[in-house]
N, C-alpha and C positions, 0 to 999 in steps of 0.2 A: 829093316830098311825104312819101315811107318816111322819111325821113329827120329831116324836121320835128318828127314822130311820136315816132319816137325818142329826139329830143332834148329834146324834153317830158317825156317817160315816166323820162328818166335825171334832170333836174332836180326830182324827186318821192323821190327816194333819199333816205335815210339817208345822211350822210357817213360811216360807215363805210364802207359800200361802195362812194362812190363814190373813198374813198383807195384802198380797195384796187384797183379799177379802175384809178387811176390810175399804180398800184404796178408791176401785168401789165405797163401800157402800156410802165412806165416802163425797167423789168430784167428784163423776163421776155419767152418767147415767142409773144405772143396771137395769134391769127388774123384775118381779115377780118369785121367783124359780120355780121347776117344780119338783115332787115327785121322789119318786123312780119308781112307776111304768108307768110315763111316762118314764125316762130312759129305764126300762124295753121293753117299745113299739116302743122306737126310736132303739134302740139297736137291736131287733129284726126285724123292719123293714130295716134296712142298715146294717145289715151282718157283725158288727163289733161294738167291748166293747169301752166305755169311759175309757180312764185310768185314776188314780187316780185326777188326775192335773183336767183334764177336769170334771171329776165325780162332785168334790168338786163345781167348778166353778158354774154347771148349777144347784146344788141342793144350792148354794147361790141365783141363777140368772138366768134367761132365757134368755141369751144375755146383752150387755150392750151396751150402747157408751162410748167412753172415750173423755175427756175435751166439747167435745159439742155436741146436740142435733141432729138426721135427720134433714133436710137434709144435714146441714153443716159437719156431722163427720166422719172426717178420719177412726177413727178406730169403726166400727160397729162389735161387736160378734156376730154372728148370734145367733141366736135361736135354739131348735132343730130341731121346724119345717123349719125352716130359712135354718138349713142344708140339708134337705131333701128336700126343694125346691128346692136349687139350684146346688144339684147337677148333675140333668139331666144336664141344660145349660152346666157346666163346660163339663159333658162329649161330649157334643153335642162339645163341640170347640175343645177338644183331641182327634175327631174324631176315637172313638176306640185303641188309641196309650195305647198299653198294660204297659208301666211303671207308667202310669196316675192310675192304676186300684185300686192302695191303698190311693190315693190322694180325697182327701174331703176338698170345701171350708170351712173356719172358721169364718175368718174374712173379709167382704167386704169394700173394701178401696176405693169403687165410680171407677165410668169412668171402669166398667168391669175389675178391679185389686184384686185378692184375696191372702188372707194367708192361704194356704192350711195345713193342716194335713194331715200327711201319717201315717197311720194307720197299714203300713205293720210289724212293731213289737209290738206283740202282748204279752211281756215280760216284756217289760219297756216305762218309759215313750214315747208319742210319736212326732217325732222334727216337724216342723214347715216352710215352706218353702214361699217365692216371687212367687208366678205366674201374671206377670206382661203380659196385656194382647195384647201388640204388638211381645212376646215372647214363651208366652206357646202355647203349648205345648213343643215347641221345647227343649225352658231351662225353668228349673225353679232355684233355687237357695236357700239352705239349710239358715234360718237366726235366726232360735233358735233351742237349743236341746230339749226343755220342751215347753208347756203351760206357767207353772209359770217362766221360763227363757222369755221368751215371754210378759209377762204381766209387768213383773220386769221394761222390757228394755222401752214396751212402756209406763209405768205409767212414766219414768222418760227422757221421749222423749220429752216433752214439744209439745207435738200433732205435729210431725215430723216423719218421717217414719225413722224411727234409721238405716234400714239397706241399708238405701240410702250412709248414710254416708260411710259405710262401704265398698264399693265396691273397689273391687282388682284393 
């Protein structure tokens, strides 16, 4: 029946995301989905919803790599246990800095560098920010609006940090 669930919840997608879903599936290294009521227990253990972008993602995928394998890859999705592990750490480095309080790693980019989620609007999608780790807490730096804006920009990065180029 998890499963059913699922395949409802994903035929509710934007085709954006669901190319890029099928992008992961297709070249890239995604992991085994995970139900709804693991959402469920991840959701309620961390005090805050997946939105739609992310929802879709994880009931594809329990994390992914993109272009290569641990330990070589840049972009690693966590997991959802993956986020709930490392979220202490991250707090432990924003040493209680109250603007951090909506921020959750997403994507580990090695050498203690994450792509955080800010989860503080709970309305719409949620943007995606640099916490490069010679700088956060102090800045972080906003470098997608969406998940799928996010996934868009890194599936066609050529496994390059896209928002490097982009710097003001």
């Amino acid at each position: 029946m998890e499963h059913c669930g699922a395949r409802q919840a994903l035929r509710g997608l934007t085709m954006a995301i669901e190319s890029l879903l099928t992008e992961i599936s297709r070249a890239h290294f995604p992991h085994p989905p995970v139900t709804a009521a693991r959402i469920a227990a991840f959701e309620a253990q961390m005090g805050w919803r997946l939105d739609d972008d992310l929802r879709a993602f994880y009931l594809h995928c329990d994390g992914a790599e993109l272009f290569r394998r641990l330990p070589d890859a840049n972009y690693s999705i966590l997991s959802l246990e993956g986020i709930a592990a490392a979220t202490p750490r991250l707090r432990q480095r924003a040493q209680g800095a109250s603007e951090t309080a909506s921020l959750y790693p997403l994507v580990d980019c090695q050498d203690s560098d994450f792509v955080l989620v800010n989860v503080a609007n709970t309305g719409g999608p949620y943007p995606l920010f640099d916490a490069y780790h010679e700088t956060y807490p102090r800045e972080v730096r906003k470098i997608a609006d969406s998940f799928s804006d996010f996934l868009e920009r890194a599936l066609a990065s050529g496994d390059e940090f896209f928002w490097l180029d982009e710097q003001d």
